[in-house]
N, C-alpha and C positions, 0 to 999 in steps of 0.2 A: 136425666143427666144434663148436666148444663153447657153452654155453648166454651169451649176453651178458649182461649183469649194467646193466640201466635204470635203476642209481641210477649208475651211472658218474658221478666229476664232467664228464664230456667231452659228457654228454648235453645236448642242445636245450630238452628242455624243463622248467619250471622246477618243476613240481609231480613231476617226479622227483629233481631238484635237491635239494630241501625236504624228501622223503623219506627223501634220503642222511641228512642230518642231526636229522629229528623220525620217522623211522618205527619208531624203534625200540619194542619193548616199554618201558612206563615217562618213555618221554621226554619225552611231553607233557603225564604227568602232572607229574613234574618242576618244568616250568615252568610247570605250572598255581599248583601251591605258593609259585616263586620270586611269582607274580602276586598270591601273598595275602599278599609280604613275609616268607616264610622264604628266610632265608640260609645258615642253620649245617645241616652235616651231618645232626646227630642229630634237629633239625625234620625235615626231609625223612625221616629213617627212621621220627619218630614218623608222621606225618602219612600216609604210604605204605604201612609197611608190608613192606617192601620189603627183600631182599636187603643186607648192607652191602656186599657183592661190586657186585651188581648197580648199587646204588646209584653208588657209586665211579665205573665205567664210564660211566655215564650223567651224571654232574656231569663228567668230563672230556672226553664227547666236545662236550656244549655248549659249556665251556669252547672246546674247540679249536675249534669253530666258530663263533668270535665271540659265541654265546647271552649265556653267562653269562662274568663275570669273579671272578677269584681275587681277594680282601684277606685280609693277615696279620690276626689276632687275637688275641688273649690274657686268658684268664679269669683271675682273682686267684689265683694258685697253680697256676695250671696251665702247658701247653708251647705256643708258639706254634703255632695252629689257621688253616685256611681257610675261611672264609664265601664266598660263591657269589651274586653279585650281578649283576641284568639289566645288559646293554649296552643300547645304543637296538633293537640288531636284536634284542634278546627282548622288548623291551617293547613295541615292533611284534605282537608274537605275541600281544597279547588281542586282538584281533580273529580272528583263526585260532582262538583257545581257545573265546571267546564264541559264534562260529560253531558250532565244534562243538558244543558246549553246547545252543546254540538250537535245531538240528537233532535231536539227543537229546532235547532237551523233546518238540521236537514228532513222532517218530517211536517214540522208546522209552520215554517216562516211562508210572510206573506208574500203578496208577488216585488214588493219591494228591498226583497231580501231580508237577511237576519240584521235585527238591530244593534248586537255588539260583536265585534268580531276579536279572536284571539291572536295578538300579538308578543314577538320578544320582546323584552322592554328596555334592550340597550340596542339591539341594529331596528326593528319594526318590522322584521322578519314574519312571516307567516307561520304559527305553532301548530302544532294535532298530537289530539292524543291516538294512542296506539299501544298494545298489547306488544311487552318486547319477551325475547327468551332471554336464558342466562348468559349468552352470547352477545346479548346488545341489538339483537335481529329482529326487526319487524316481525309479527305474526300475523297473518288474517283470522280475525274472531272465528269465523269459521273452521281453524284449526286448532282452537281452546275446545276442551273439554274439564268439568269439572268431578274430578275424584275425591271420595273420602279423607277427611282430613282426622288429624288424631283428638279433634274431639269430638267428631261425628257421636261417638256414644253406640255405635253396633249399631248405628242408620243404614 
């Protein structure tokens, strides 16, 4: 019998789902990048570091999954180019980035502290994410639990 593959898109659950599409090497940096407002190829390769192989692969598997969208472009003398711009369902993913992020702060930063920190962007207020109820009410993670949901599938 052969090994099953948990990111199938057939799977139930949604955090493997999510994984078909962001677990790759590089992907979340990616759209860490698109979050700071680069669109053009060569941003992403300055910024990353990064394979243009690799790069490539990963600006098109977003693409195909809804992340990011293709626009034509055209510098002054140059050939028409594609920029790489969030859909709603990547812009959704600062909260997934931020989380990570916040987690790294508080797990792996070094003894100089976390290198970017989370601000409002009109007072410079201090932000956190956090689990709210239907009331607006802080939760402590320790008071989430997760139940079946209706496409669990008889899970």
């Amino acid at each position: 019998m052969g090994k099953r593959n948990v990111l199938d898109a057939g799977e139930a659950c949604s955090i493997a789902r999510s994984l078909g599409v962001l677990g790759q090497r590089w992907t979340l940096l990616v759209v860490r990048e698109a979050l700071r407002g680069r669109t053009k190829f060569n941003e992403f390769h300055e910024a990353l570091s990064i394979s243009s192989d690799v790069l490539a692969l990963r600006l098109e598997g977003l693409v195909s999954a809804g992340v990011l969208e293709k626009r034509p472009y055209r510098e002054n003398g140059s050939r028409e180019r594609q920029s790489y711009h969030l859909t709603p369902a990547g812009r959704d993913l600062a909260l997934v980035i931020a989380a990570l992020m916040t987690w790294g702060d508080a797990h792996l930063a070094d003894e100089a502290g976390p290198p970017a920190l989370l601000r409002h962007k009109d007072t410079g207020g201090s932000v956190m994410l956090s689990f709210i109820d239907a009331e607006g009410q802080p939760v402590s993670p320790d008071d989430v639990i997760t139940i079946p949901g209706p496409g669990a599938h008889g899970r």
